[in-house]
Residue, then its C-alpha position, 0 to 999 in steps of 0.5 A: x510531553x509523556x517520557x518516551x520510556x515511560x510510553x514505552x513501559x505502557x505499550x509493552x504492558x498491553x496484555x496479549x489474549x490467548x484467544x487472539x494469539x489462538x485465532x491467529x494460529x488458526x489462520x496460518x495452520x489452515x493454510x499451511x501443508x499439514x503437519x509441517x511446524x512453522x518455522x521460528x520466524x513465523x511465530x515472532x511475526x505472529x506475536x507481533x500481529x497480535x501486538x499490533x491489532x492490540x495496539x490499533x485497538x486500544x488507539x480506537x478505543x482508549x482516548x488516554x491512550x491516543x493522547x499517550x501515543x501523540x505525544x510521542x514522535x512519529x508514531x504521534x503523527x501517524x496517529x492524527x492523521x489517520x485511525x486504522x480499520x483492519x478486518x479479514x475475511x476467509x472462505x475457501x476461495x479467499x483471504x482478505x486482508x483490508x487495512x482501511x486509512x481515514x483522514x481526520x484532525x485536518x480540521x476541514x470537515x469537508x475536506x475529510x468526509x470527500x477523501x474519505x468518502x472516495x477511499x471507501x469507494x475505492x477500498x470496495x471497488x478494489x474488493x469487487x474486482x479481486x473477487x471478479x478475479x478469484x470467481x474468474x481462476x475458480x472457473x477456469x481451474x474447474x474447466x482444466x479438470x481441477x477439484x474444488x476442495x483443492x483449490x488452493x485460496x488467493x490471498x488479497x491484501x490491501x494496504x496504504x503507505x503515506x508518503x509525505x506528510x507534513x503541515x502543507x502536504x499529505x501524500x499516501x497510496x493505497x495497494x493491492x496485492x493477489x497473489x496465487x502462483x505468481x503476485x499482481x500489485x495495483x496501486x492508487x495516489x492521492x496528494x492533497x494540499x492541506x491548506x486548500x484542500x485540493x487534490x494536487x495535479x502535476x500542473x498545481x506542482x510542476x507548472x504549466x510545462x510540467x508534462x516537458x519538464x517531467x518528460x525530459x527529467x525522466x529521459x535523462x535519469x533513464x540513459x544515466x541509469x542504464x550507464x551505469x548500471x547494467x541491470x537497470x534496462x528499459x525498453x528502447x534504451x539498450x535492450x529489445x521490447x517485446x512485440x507492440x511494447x514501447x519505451x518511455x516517450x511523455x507523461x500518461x494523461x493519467x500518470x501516476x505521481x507522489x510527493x515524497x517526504x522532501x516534497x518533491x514528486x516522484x513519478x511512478x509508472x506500472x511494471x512492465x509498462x516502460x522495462x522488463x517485470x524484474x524491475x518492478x515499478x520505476x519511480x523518477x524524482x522530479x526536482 
């Protein structure tokens, strides 16, 4: 196995380009108030940008060093299972940020090309609805007497996390983030069973009774939460909803879940769906 600091050497010897580090810069200016210098933390995060577009590069490209890199833990596994594809695109009305997850190395063709096939529909779905949105504010700012060269961009961000991924399972989400004057945060699961290449359901984890299991699970977890802690509220439970909302009573058909890294499903539910916005998206771990 290659010396850990020997990778270490190697990936801190990847050269930066002044043009890289220069097209960044513009990026931030165009979207900060003129003539304000950027605090210190901002241009720590910029060089690290840089590295790490470097790095995704040399990843794609360089087989010598994707074999560096899987041999090294974690990020070795990070690397097999997916390849990054990061791209940005700006105009006056828009910043997007899509980062794109491709499964390989499973050694299921099919498995591979479905799932992938499915993250790009999903990945350009995504995209179509935040434009709709941002085509959607233009129209309605220009109708309250705003002026165009004023409009101030949204900046859309779309992302993954993987979740849990080991020799059976492989769980991970991809999200979406707008954000103008306030944020909106979309988020979609997949869970697949790498022998099988299924895509998992909560019947295939929980069994047969999984909507009773998981109801009763998430109910209890709810009331010992709101005992103790006085800030964790949820409607129904301690605290008056707002007019037409209800609290938590069974599982969606549709609910969303994921498989954490030690295998067990958590139950996600969307903000403002079951508790107050402040508490974002409750998650529930069902052992």
């Amino acid at each position: 196995m290659l010396d850990w600091k020997e990778a270490k050497k190697q990936y801190d010897e990847i050269p930066v380009p002044e043009e890289l580090s220069e097209r960044l810069e513009r990026v931030i200016l165009a979207h900060s108030p003129a003539g304000k210098r950027r605090p210190y933390r901002y241009r720590i995060l910029l060089a690290a940008a840089a590295i790490l577009i470097l790095f995704i590069t040399e990843l794609n490209v360089n087989t010598g060093f994707a074999a560096q890199v899987d041999s090294i833990p974690v990020l070795g596994q990070i690397s097999r299972i997916f390849v990054f594809k990061n791209y940005v695109q700006q105009d006056e009305r828009k910043i997007l940020n899509v980062t794109v997850p491709e499964l390989k190395n499973t050694g299921n063709d099919d498995l591979e090309n479905r799932v992938n096939n499915e993250i790009r529909m999903k990945i350009n779905e995504i995209i179509r609805e935040a434009e709709k949105n941002v085509e959607e504010c233009m129209e309605a700012y220009l109708k309250t007497g705003g002026n165009e060269s004023e409009f101030t961009p949204w900046i859309i961000d779309i992302n993954y996390d993987i979740k849990c991924s080991d020799e059976q399972f492989l769980s991970f989400e991809i999200w979406k983030t707008e954000s103008l004057a306030s944020s909106y945060f979309e988020r979609y699961f997949y869970n697949i069973d790498l022998e099988t290449g299924k895509e998992l359901t909560l019947r295939d984890l929980l069994g047969p009774d999984y909507a009773e299991i998981a109801t009763a699970e998430i109910k209890s977890q709810i009331e010992q939460r709101t005992k103790t802690d006085p800030d964790q509220l949820f409607y129904d439970y301690g605290k008056e909803e707002p007019e037409g909302v209800k609290g938590f009573e069974k599982l969606s058909e549709n609910q969303m879940f994921y498989i954490n890294k030690e295998g067990n499903v958590v139950i996600v539910f969307e903000k403002y769906s079951i508790a107050p916005g402040y508490m974002g998206c409750p998650e529930f771990v069902i052992r």
